[in-house]
N, CA, C and O atoms as a MOPAC input file, in Angstrom:
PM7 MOZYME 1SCF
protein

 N     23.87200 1    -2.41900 1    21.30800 1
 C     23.02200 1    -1.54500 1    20.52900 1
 C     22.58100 1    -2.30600 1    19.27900 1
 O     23.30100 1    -2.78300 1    18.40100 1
 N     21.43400 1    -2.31800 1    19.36600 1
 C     20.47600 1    -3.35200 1    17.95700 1
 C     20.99100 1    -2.10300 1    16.76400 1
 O     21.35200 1    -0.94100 1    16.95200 1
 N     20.79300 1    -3.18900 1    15.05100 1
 C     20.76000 1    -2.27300 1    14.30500 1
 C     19.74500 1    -0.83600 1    13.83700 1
 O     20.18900 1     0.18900 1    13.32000 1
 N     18.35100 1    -1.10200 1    14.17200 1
 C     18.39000 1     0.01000 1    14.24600 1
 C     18.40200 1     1.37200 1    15.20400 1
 O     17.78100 1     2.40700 1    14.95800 1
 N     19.16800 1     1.15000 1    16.23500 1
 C     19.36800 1     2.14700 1    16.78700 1
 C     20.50700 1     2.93100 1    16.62000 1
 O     20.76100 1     4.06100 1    17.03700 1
 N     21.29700 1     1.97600 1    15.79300 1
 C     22.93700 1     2.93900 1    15.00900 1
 C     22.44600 1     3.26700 1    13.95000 1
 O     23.27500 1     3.93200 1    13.32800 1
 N     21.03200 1     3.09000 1    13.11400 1
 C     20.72300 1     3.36000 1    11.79100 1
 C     21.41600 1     3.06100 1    10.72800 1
 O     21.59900 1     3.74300 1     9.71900 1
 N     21.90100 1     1.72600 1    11.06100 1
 C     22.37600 1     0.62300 1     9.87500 1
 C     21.52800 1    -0.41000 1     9.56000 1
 O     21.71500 1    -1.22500 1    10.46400 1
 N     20.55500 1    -0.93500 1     8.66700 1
 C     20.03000 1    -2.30900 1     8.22900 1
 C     20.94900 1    -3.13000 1     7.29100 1
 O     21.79100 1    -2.44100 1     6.71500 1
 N     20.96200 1    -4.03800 1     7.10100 1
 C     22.01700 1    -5.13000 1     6.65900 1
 C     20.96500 1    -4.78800 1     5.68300 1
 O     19.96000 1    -4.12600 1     5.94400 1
 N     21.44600 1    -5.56900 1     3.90200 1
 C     20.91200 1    -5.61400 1     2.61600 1
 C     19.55300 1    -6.18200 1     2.79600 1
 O     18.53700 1    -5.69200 1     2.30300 1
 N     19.60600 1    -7.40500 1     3.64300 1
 C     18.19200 1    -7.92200 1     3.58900 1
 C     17.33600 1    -7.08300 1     4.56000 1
 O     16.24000 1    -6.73400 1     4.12100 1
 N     17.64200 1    -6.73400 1     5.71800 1
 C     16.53800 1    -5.50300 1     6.17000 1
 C     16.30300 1    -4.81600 1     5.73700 1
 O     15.13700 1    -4.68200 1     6.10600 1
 N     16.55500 1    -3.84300 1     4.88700 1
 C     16.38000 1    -2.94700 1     3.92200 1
 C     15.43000 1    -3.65900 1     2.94700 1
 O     14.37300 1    -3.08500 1     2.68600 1
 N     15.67200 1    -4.76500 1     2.42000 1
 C     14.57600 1    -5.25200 1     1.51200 1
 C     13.26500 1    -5.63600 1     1.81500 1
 O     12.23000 1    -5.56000 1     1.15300 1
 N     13.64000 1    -6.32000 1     3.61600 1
 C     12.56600 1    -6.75000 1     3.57900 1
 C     11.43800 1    -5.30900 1     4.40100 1
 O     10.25000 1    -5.35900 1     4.72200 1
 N     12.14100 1    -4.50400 1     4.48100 1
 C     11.52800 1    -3.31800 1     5.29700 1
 C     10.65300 1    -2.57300 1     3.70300 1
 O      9.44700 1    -2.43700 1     3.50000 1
 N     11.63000 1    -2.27900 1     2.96100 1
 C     10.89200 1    -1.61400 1     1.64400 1
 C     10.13200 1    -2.48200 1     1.39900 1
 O      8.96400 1    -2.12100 1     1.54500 1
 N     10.31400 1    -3.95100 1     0.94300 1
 C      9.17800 1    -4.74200 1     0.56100 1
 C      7.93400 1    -4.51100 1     1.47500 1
 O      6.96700 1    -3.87900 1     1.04900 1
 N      7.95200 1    -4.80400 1     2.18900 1
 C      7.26200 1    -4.96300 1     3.55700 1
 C      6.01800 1    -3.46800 1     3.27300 1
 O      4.87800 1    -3.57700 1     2.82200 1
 N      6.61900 1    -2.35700 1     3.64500 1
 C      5.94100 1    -1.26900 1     3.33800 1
 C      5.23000 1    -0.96700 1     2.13400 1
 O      4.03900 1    -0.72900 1     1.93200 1
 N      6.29200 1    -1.03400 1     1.32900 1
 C      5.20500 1    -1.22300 1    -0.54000 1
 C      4.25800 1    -1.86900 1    -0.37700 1
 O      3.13200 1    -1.37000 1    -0.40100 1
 N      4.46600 1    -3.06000 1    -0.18300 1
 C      2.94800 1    -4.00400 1    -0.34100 1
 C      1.89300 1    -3.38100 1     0.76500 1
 O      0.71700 1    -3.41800 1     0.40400 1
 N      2.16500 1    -2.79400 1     2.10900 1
 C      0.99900 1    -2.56400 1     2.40200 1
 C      0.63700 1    -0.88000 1     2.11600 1
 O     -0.53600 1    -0.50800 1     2.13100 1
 N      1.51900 1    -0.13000 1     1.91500 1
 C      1.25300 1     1.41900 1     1.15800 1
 C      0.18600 1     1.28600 1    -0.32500 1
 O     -0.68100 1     2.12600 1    -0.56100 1
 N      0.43700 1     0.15200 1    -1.16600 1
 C     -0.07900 1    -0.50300 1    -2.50900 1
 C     -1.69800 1    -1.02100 1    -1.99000 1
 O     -2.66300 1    -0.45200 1    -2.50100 1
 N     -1.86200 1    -1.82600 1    -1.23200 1
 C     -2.71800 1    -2.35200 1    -0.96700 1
 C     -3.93800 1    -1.55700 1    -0.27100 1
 O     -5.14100 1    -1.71800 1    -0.47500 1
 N     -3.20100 1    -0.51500 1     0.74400 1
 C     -4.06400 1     0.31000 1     1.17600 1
 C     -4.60500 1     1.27600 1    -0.35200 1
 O     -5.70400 1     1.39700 1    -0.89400 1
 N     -3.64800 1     1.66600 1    -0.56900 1
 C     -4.02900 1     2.32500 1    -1.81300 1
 C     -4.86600 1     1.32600 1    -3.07700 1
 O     -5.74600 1     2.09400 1    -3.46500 1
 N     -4.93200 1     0.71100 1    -3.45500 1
 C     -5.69200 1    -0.36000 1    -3.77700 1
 C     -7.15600 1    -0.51100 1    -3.07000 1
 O     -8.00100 1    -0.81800 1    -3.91100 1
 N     -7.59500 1    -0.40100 1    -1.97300 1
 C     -8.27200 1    -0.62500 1    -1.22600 1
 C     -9.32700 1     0.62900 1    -1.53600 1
 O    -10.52900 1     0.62200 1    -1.80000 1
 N     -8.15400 1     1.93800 1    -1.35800 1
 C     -9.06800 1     3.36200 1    -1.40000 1
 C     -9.96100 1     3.20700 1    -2.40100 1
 O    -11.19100 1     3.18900 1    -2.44600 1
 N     -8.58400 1     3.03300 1    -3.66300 1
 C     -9.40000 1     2.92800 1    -5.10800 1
 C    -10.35000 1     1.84200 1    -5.41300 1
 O    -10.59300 1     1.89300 1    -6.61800 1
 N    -10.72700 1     1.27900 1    -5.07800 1
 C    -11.95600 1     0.19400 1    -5.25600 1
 C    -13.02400 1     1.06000 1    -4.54500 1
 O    -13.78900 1     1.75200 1    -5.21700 1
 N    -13.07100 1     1.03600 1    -3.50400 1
 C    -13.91400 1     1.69100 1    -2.51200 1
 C    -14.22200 1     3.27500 1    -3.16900 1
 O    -15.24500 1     3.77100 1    -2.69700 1
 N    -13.52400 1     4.10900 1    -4.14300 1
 C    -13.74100 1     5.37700 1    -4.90700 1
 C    -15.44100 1     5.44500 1    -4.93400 1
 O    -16.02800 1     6.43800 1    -4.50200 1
 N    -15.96800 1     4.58400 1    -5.34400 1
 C    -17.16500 1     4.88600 1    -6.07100 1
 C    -18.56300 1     4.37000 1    -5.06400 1
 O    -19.78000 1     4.43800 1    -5.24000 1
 N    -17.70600 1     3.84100 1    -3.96200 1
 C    -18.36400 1     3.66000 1    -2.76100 1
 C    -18.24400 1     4.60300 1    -1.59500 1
 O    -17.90200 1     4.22600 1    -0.47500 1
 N    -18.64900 1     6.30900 1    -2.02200 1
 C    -18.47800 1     7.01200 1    -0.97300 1
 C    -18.79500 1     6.60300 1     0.77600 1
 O    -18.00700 1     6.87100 1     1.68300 1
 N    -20.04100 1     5.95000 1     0.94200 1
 C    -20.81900 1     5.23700 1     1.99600 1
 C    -19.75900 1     4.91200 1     2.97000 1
 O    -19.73800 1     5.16600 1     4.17400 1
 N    -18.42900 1     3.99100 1     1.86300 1
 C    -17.83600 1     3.30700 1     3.19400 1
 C    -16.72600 1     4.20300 1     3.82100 1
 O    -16.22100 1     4.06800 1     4.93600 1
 N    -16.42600 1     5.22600 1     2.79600 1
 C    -15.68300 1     5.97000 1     3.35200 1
 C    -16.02300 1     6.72300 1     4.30700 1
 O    -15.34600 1     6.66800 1     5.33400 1
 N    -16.99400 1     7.50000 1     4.24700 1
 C    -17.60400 1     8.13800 1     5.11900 1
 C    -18.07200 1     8.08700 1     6.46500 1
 O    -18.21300 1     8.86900 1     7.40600 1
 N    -18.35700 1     6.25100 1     6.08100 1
 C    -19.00800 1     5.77900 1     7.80600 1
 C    -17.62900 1     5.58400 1     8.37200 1
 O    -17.66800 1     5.45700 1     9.59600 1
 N    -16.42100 1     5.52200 1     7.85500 1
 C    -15.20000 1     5.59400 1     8.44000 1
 C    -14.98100 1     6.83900 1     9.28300 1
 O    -14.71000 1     6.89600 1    10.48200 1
 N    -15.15200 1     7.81200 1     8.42200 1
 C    -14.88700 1     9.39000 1     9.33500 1
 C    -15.80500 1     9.04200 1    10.31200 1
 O    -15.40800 1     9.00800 1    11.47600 1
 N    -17.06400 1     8.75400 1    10.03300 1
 C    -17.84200 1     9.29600 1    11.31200 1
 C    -17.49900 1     7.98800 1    12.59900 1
 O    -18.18300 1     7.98800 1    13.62300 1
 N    -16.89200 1     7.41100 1    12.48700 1
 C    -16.39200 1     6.32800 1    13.67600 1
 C    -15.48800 1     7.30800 1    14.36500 1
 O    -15.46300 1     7.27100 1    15.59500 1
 N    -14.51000 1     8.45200 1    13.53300 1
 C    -13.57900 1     8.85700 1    13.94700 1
 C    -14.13800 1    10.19900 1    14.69600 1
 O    -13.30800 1    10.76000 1    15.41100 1
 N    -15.54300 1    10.83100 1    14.61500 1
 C    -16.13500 1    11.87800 1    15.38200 1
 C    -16.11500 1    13.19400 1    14.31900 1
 O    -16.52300 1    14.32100 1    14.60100 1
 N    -15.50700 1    12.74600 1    12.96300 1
 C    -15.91300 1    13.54100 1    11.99600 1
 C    -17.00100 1    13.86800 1    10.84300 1
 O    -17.05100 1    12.93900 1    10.03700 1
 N    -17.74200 1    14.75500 1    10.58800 1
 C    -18.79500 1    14.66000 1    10.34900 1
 C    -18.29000 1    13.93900 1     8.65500 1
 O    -17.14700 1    13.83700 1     8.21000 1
 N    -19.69600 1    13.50200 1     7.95400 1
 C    -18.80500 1    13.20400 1     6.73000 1
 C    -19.07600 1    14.18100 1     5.51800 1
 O    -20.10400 1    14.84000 1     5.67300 1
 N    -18.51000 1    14.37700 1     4.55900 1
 C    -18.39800 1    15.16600 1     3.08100 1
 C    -19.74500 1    14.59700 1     2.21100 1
 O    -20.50500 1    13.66000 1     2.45700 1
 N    -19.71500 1    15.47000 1     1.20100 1
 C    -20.55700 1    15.20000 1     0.46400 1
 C    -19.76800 1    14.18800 1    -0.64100 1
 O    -18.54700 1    14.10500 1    -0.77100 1
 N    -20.99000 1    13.30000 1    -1.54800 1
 C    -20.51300 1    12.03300 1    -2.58600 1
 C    -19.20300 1    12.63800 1    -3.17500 1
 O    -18.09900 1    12.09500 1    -3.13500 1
 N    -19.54800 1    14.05800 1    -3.82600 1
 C    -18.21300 1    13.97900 1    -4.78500 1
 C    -17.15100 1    14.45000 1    -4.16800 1
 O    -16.11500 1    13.95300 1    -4.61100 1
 N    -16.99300 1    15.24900 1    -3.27900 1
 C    -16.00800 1    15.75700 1    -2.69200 1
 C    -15.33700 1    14.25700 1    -2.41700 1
 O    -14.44800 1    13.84000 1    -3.15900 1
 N    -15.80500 1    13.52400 1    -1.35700 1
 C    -15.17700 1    12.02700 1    -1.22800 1
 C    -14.63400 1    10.93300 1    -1.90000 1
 O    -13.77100 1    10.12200 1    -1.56400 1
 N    -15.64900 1    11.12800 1    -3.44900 1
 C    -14.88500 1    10.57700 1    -4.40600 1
 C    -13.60400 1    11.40100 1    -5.08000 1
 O    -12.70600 1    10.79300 1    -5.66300 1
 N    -13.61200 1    12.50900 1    -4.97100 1
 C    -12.34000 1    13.00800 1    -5.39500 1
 C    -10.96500 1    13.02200 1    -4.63900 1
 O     -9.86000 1    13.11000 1    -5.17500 1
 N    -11.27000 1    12.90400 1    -3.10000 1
 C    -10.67500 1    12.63700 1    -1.67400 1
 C    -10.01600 1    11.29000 1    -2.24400 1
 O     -8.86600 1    11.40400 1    -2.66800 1
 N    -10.57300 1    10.12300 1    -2.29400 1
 C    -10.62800 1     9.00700 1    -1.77000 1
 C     -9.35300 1     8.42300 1    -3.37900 1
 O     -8.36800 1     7.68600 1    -3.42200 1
 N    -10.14900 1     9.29700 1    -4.50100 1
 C     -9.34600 1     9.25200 1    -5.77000 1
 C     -7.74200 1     9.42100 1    -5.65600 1
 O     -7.00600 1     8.66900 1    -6.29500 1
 N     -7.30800 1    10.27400 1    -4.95300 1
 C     -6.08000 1    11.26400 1    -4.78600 1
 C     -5.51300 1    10.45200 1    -3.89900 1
 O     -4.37800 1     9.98000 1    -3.96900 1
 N     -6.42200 1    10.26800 1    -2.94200 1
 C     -5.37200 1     9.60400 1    -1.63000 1
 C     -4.98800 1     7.93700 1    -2.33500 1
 O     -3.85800 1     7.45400 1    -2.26500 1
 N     -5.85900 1     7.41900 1    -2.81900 1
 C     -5.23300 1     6.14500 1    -3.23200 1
 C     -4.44900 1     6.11400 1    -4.41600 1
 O     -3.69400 1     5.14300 1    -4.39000 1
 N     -4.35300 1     6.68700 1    -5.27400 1
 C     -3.16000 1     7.43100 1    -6.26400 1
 C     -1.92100 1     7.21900 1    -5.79300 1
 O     -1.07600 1     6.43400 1    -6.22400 1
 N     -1.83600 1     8.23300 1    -4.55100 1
 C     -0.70600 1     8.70300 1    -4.23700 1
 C     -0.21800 1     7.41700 1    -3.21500 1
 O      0.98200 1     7.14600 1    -3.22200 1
 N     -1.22600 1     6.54300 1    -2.24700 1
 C     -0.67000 1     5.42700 1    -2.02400 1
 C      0.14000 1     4.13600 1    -2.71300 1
 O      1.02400 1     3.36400 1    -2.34100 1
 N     -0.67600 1     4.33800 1    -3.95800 1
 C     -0.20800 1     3.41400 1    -4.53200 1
 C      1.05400 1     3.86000 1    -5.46300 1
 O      1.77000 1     2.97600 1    -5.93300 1
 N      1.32000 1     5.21500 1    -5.72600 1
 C      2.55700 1     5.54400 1    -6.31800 1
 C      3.44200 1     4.98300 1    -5.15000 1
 O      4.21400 1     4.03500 1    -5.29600 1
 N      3.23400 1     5.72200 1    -3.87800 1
 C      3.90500 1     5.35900 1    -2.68600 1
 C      4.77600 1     4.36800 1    -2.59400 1
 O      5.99900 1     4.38700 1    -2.45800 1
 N      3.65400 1     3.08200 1    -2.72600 1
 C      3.81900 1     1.32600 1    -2.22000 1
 C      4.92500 1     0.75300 1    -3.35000 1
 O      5.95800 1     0.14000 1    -3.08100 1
 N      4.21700 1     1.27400 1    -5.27300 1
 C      5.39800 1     0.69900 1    -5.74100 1
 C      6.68000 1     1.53200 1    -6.03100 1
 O      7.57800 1     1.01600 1    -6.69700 1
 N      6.80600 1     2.88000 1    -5.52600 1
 C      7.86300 1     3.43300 1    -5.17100 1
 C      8.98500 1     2.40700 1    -4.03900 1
 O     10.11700 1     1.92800 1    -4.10100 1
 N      8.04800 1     2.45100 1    -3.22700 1
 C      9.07200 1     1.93100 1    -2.34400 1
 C      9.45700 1     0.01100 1    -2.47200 1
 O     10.27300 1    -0.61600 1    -1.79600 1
 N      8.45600 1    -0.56200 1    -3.67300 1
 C      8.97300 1    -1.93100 1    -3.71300 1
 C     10.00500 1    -1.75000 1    -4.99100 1
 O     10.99300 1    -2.44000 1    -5.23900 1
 N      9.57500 1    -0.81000 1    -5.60500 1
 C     11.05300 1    -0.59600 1    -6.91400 1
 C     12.67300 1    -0.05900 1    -5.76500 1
 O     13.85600 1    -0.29100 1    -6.01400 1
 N     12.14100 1     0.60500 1    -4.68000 1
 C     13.48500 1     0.39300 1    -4.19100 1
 C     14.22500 1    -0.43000 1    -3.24400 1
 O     15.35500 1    -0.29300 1    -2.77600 1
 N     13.24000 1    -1.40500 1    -3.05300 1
 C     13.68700 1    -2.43500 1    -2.62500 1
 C     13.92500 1    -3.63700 1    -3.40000 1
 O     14.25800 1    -4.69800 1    -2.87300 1
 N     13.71900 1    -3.44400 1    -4.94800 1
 C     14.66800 1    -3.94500 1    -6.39400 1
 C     15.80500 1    -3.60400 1    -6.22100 1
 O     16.74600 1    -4.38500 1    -6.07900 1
 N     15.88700 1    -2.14200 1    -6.20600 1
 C     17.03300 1    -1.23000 1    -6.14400 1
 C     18.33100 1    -1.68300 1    -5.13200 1
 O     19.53400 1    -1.51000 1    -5.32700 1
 N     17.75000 1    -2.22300 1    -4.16400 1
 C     18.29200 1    -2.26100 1    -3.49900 1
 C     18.92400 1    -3.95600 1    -3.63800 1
 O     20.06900 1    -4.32500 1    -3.90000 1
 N     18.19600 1    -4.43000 1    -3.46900 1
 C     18.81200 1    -6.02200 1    -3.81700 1
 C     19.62100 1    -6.35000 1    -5.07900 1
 O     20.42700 1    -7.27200 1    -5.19900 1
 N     19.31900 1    -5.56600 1    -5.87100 1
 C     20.00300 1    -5.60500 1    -7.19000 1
 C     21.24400 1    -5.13700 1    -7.44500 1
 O     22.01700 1    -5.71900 1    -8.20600 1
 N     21.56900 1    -3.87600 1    -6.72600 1
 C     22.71400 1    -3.14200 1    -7.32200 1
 C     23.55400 1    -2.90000 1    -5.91900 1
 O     24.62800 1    -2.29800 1    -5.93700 1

């Protein structure tokens, strides 16, 4: 039975799993927020997905929130993978 199927990671899996995730939770979120003021690209995104798209501000306020909260996300989870190597 591999580790995670007993739901044990050794110190460095754990780090490199939180690291790992932060940076791309951060980056996506990073990504949103640049793109904020570029409703266009967001939008032609939905409609790839068969959804119709929103109007400018609604999307900029969408696009505001969601990358916020990614990027709290990303360095949430690389502060606990400090947390974790550290203590």
């Amino acid at each position: 039975m591999n580790d995670l199927a007993k739901g044990e990671l050794s110190t460095g899996g754990q780090l490199l799993l939180l690291f790992s995730a932060g940076l791309f939770f951060a980056a996506v979120g990073f990504w949103l927020l640049v793109n904020a003021k570029k409703p266009d690209v967001v939008n032609k995104m939905r409609s790839f997905s068969g959804f119709s798209p929103r109007g400018v501000k609604e999307t900029r306020i969408l696009v505001r929130i969601l990358g916020l909260g990614f990027v709290i996300g990303g360095v949430a989870a690389i502060a606990g993978g400090g947390v974790v190597a550290f203590f």
